[in-house]
N, C-alpha and C positions, 0 to 999 in steps of 0.2 A: 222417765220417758214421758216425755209430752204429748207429740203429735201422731197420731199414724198415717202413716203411709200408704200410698196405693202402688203396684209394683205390677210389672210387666215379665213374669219370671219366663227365660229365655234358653237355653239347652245351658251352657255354661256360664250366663250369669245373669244377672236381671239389672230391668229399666225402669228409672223412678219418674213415674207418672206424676204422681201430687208431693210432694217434700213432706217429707216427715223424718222421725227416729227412730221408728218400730212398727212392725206388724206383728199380727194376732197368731199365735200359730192352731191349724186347724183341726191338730187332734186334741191338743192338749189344754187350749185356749194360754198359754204362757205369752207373754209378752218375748217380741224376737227383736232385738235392738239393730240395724241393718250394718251393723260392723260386725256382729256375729251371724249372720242368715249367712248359713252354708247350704240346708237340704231343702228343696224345695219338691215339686210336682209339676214339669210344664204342662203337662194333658189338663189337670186339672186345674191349673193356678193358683196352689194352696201350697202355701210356707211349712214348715215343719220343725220345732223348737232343736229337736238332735235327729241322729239317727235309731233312736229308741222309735220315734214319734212317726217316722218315717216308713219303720218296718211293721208295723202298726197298720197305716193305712196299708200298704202293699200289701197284709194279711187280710185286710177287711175286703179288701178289692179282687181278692183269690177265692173269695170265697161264694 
């Protein structure tokens, strides 16, 4: 993975603002290659490597 990317994550899918290969994911800091970014957060605009990473934040956010 080279460049990251900047993304505009959207209810069912997202808008690449700056061209790249990958974003950062926000719990887990894994590199997310934008062929694989399925789970993202539009409220908060943060990617999510799987949905491990996902239910994670939704736990931290519940509480």
């Amino acid at each position: 993975m080279k460049k990251l990317a900047k993304i505009k994550y959207l209810p069912n899918n997202f808008e690449i603002i700056e061209d790249g290969d990958h974003v950062i994911c926000a719990i887990s800091g894994k590199p997310i290659s934008l062929e694989k970014l399925n789970y993202w957060n539009v409220e908060l605009q943060e990617p999510y490597f799987s949905y491990i990473e996902s239910n994670k934040k939704r736990e931290i956010l519940e509480k």
